[in-house]
C-alpha positions as CSV (number, residue, x, y, z in Angstrom):
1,X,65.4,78.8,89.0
2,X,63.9,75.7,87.4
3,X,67.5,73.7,87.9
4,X,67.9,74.4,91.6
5,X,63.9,72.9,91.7
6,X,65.1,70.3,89.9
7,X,68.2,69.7,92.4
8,X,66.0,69.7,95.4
9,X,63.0,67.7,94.0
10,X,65.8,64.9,93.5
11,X,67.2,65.3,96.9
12,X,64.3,65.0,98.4
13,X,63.9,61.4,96.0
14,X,59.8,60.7,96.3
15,X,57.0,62.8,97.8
16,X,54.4,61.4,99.5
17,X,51.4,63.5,97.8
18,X,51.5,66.5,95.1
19,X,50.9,68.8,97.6
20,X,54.3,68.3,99.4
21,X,55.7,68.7,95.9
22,X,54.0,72.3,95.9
23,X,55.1,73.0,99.4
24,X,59.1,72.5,98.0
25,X,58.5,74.5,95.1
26,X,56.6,77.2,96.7
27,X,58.9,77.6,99.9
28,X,62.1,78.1,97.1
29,X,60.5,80.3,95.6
30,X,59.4,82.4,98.3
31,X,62.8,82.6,99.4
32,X,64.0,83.5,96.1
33,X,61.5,86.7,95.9
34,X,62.6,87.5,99.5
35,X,66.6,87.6,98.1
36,X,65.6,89.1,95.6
37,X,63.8,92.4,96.5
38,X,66.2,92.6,99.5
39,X,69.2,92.7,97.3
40,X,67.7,94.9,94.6
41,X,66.4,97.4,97.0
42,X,67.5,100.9,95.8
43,X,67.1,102.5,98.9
44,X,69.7,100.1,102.1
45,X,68.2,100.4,105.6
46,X,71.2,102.0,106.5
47,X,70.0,105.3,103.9
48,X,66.5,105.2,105.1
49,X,67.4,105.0,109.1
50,X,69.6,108.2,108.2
51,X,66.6,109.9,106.4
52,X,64.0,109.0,109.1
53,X,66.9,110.3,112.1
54,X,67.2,113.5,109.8
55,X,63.8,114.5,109.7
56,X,62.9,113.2,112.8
């Protein structure tokens, strides 16, 4: 996680103010908790559409 923060802090080159910097880091890692629990999920949407249709 830190080396893909490091990869696009150095795209980006110089920030204009600390609180850019923040933005950068905070929007990757808010994407990476978002991958995250979507990808470890145990239960798919696909399982819990069929359970909701079942008892429905």
């Amino acid at each position: 996680m830190n080396r893909e923060i490091r990869r696009r802090t150095s795209v980006v080159g110089i920030f204009p103010n600390e609180s850019s910097y923040i933005r950068l880091g905070t929007t990757y890692l808010m994407e990476y908790a978002e991958d995250w629990s979507v990808s470890r999920a145990y239960l798919g949407q696909e399982s819990i559409a069929a359970t909701l249709t079942t008892a429905a």
